[in-house]
C-alpha positions as a printed Julia matrix, in Angstrom:
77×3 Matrix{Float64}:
  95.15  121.78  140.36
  92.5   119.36  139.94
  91.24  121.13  136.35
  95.1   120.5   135.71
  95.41  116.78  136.17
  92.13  116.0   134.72
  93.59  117.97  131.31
  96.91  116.04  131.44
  95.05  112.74  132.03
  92.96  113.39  128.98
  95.75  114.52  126.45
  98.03  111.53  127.74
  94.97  109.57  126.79
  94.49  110.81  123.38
  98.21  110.58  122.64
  98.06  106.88  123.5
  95.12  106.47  121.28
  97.13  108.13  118.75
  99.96  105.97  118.95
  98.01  102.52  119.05
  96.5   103.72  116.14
  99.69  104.73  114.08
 101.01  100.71  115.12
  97.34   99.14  114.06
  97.12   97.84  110.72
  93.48   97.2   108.45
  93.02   93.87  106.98
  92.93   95.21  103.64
  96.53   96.48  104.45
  97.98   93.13  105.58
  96.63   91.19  102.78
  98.41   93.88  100.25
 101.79   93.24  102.36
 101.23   89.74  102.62
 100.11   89.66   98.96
 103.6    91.62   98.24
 106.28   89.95  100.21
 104.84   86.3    99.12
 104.53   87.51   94.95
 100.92   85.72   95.41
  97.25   86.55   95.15
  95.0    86.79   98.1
  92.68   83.8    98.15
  90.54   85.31  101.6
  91.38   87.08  104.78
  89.43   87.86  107.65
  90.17   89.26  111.45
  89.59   86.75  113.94
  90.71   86.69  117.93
  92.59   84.58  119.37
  93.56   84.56  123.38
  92.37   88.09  123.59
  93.96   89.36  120.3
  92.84   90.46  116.78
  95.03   88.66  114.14
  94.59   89.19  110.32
  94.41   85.49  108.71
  94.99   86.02  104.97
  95.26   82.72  102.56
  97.26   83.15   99.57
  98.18   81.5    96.45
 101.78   81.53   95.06
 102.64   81.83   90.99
 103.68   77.76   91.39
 100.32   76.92   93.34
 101.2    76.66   97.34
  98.31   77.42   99.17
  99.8    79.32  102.51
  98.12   80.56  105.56
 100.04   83.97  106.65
  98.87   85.31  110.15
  99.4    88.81  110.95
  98.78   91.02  114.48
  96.16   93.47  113.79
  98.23   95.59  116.35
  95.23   97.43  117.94
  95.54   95.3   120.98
């Protein structure tokens, strides 16, 4: 019974590793979204934390010249 739990415990783990993971995005991912939904060009973007959290912080350009700051959960949390 013991041999049992300790197996379930272990693939419950791994399947919530799994799912974090499908949810998590990469930097270079959010800046391409970002990039997209905005019709701009990436100016920089790092991962910072903030209360406990990774956030994506990507600065953009538009075609008519706003400068925008577009914050996005890393969603590995």
């Amino acid at each position: 019974m013991c041999r049992l739990l300790k197996q379930l415990l272990i693939a419950l783990t791994l399947a919530a590793t799994l799912v974090v993971s499908a949810w998590a995005i990469t930097l270079e991912e959010a800046a391409r979204r970002v990039a997209q939904q905005y019709d701009a060009k990436v100016v920089s973007a790092q991962t910072v934390e903030r209360d406990g959290r990774r956030i994506h912080v990507i600065r953009i350009v538009t075609e008519d010249g706003v400068v925008r700051t577009v914050r996005v959960p890393a969603g590995d949390d």
